[in-house]
N, C-alpha and C positions, 0 to 999 in steps of 0.2 A: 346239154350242159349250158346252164344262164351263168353270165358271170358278170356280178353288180359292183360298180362303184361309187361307192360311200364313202365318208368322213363321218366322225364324231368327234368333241373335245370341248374343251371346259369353255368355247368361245360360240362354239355353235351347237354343243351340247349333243343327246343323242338320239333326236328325231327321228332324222334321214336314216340311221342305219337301223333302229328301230324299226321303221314301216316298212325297208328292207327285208330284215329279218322275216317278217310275215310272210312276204310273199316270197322269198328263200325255202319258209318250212309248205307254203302250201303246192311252191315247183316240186319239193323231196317228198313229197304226197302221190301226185304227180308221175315219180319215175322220175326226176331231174332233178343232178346235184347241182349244185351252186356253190362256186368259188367269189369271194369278196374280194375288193382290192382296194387299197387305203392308200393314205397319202404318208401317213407314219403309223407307230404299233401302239397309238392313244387306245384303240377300237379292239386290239389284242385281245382283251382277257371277255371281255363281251361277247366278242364272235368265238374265242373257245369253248365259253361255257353254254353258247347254244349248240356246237358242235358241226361249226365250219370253219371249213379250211379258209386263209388270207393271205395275200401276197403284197408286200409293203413296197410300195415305189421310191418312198426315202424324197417327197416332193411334196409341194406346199399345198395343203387343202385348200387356198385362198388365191390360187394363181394356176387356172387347168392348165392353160397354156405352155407353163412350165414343164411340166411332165410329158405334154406331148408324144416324144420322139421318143423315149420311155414305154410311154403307155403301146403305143405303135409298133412297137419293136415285140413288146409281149403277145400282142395280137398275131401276129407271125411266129412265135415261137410256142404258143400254146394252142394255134390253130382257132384261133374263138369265132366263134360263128356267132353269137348272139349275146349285147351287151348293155345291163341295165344301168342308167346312170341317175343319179339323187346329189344332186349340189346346187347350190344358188352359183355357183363361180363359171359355168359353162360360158363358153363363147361360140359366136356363128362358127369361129376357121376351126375351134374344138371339135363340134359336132359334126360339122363339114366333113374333118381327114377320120373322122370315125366310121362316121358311114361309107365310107368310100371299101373301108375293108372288111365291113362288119355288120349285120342288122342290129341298128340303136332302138333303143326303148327310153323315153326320158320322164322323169314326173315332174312336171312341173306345177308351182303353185302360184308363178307368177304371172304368167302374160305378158311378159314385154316384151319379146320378137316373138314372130314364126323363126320354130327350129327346124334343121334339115335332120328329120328325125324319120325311122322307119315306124313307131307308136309312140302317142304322147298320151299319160294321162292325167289328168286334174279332177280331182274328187270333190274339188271344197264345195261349199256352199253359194259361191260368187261366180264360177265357171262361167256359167251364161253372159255373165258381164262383161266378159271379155272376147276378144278380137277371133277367136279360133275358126267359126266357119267360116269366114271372110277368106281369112288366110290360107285354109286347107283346102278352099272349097272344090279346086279344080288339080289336087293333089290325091297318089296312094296311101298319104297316110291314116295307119289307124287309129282313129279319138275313141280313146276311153273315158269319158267326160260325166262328172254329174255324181252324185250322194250314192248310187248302186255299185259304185267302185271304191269305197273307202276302206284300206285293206285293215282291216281293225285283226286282232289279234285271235285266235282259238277260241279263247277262253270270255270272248264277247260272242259268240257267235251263239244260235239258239237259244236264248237265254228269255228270260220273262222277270221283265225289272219288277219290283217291290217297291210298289209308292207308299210312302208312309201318311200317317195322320197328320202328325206335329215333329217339326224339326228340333232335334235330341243330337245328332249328329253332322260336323262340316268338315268337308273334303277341301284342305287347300295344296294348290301345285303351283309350281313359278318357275316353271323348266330344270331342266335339271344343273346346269350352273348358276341361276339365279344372281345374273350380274348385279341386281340392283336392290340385291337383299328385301323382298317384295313379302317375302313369307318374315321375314324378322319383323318388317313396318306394319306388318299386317297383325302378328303377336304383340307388339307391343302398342299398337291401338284396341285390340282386343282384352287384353288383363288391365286396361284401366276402366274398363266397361261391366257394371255390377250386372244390367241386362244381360249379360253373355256367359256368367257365371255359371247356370245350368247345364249350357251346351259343352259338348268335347269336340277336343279341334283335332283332326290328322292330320300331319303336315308331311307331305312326302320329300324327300332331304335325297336332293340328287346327286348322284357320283361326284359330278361337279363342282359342286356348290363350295364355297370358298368363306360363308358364313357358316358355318356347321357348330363352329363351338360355343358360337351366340343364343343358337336355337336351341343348344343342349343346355346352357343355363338355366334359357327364359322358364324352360319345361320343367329342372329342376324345381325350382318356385309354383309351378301352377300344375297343378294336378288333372288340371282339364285340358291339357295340351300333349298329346300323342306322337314322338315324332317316328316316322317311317323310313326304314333304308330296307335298299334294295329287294323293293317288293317286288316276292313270286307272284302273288292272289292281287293283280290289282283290281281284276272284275270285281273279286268278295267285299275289299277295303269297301270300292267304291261304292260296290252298293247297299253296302251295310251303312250310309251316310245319304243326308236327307236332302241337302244342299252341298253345292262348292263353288267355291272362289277357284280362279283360273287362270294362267296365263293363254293368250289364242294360241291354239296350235292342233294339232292332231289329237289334244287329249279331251278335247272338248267334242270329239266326234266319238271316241269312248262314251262319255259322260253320257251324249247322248242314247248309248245302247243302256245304259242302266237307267236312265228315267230321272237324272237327278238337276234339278233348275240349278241354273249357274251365274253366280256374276262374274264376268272376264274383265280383263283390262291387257292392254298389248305395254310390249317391251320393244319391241323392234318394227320394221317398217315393215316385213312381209306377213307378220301377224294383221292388221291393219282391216285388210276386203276382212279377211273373213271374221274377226269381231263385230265389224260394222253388219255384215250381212244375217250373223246374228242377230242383232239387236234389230236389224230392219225386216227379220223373220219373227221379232217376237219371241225368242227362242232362247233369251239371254238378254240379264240386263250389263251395260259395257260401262264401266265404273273410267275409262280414257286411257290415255297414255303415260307411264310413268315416271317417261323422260321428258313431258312436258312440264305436268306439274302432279310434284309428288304429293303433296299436300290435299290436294281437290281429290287425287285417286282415290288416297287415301278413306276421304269422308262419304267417296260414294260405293267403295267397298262397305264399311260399317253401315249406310244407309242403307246398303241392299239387304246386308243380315237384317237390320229392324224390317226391312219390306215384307221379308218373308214370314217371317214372326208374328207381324199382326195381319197377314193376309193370307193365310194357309189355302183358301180355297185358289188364288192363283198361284200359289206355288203348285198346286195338284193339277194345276189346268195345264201349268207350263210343263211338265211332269208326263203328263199323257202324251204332249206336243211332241215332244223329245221323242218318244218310243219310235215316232212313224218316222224319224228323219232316215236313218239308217237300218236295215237288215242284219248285216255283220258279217255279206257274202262278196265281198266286194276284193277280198285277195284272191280267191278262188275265182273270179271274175279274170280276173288279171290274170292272172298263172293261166286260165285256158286260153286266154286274148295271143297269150306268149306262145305258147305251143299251138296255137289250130292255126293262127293268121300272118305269123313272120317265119 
């Protein structure tokens, strides 16, 4: 029995419990159920309708420490032997009084301390840039480190992406609360653009998202604007599309399993490495940060669509690049790292 602690919510959206969920269904594969535990019942009806049980601790997603004595207490009363954990809010004396009772499993994506962890793993694409074997090097723990662990989803898995000829279709995502309305800024620099009148846009519209009845306007008026909730088929969506616009995060390592060139730009400080290591792989062009300056993002979103429009052969070239980055085996990875070696 693995039992993960996650969060999700309209602040930090639903990532973390997302790439949970993966490696949840590939442990129930496995022979191993997985029990969730959350900070409140945001994450509810998501973890029902994948069909796992949750335990709410009624404590602040944004403060571990808080819950501590909490979380501690369950650990003893549900006997947990083995505990996955997905948060940016960890702390050393967190992870400390966990391991003490329990084998921890952490993913991390940032690199700022060594954790007192019994497995860490980091999928992104910057891993190597960071401190880990320095830190681990004369430790047991186990590093699951590097692009052959990114736990992508089912329904990316075996798959043979479809490069297309000429770009007819664009995929845009801005996380699923999209604090800074990126997907609106982004429609409405696009329907003043006659160039772009041929293309259809998908917009994927997340639980979150706190603009919704803006995007449901804009679309009202433009015919070539698509907007998406709560997609089953995101493998199909996405690769039934020739290009996308991105916010960094995990779904740009999807993108990668379908083959489709991407311009990203980041919202927040831990998207950051891995846009940049994009961009510094060639692998993606990075239009900036949004809460720097939203106007420049702006312009270099709409310049990446004209990039790829008159330059189809490197969109094809970027296209191909994409296929070799990831496998799609990378929770199955995980799930057996969990069961053979803790």
């Amino acid at each position: 029995m693995l039992y993960i602690r996650a969060d999700a919510n309209s602040y930090i959206a639903s990532g973390h419990i997302m790439r949970c969920l993966t490696i949840a269904e590939e442990m129930r594969k496995n022979g191993e159920e997985c029990i969730f535990i959350t900070a409140d019942e945001e994450p509810s009806a998501l973890l029902q309708s994948k069909g796992f049980e949750r335990i709410c601790l009624n404590s602040r997603w944004n403060d571990l420490e808080y819950e501590l004595n909490d979380l501690l207490r369950l650990i003893h009363e549900k006997n947990i032997t083995h505990l996955l954990i997905d948060s940016y809010y960890v702390t050393d004396i967190y992870l400390l009084k966990l391991r003490q009772k329990c084998k921890t499993i952490y993913i991390d994506d940032l690199g700022s301390f060594s954790h007192s962890v019994d497995m860490l793993i980091n999928y992104n694409i910057y891993w190597n840039q960071l401190g880990y074997h320095s830190w681990y090097n004369d430790s047991d723990v186990r590093l699951c480190m590097g692009l052959s662990y990114a736990p992508l989803r089912k329904e990316f898995q075996n798959r043979k992406p479809l490069i297309s000829k000429n770009v007819k279709h664009v995929f845009i995502t801005s996380g699923g609360s999209d604090q800074y309305n990126v997907a609106g800024l982004c429609l409405d620099e696009i329907i003043k653009r006659s160039e772009f009148k041929g293309l259809i846009f998908h917009v994927i519209v997340g639980n979150f998202n706190k603009n919704k009845e803006k995007l449901i306007d804009i679309a009202r008026y433009n015919k070539n604007i698509e907007l998406h909730y709560n997609v089953t088929n995101m493998y199909e969506l996405m690769n039934s599309c020739d290009l996308a616009i991105t916010a960094g995060g995990f779904t740009m390592y999807e993108l990668c399993a379908c083959g489709i060139p991407m311009i990203c730009f980041a919202f927040a400080d831990n998207q950051l490495p891995g846009v940049r290591g994009f961009e510094s792989n060639n692998l993606a062009i990075y239009a900036g940060d949004i809460r720097e300056n939203e106007r420049l993002c702006m312009d270099k979103i709409m310049d990446g669509i004209d990039y790829f429009l008159v330059n189809n052969d490197k969109r094809i070239q970027m296209a191909n690049a994409l296929t070799k980055v990831v496998d799609g085996k990378g929770a199955s990875r995980i799930a057996q790292c969990i069961i053979n070696n803790i």
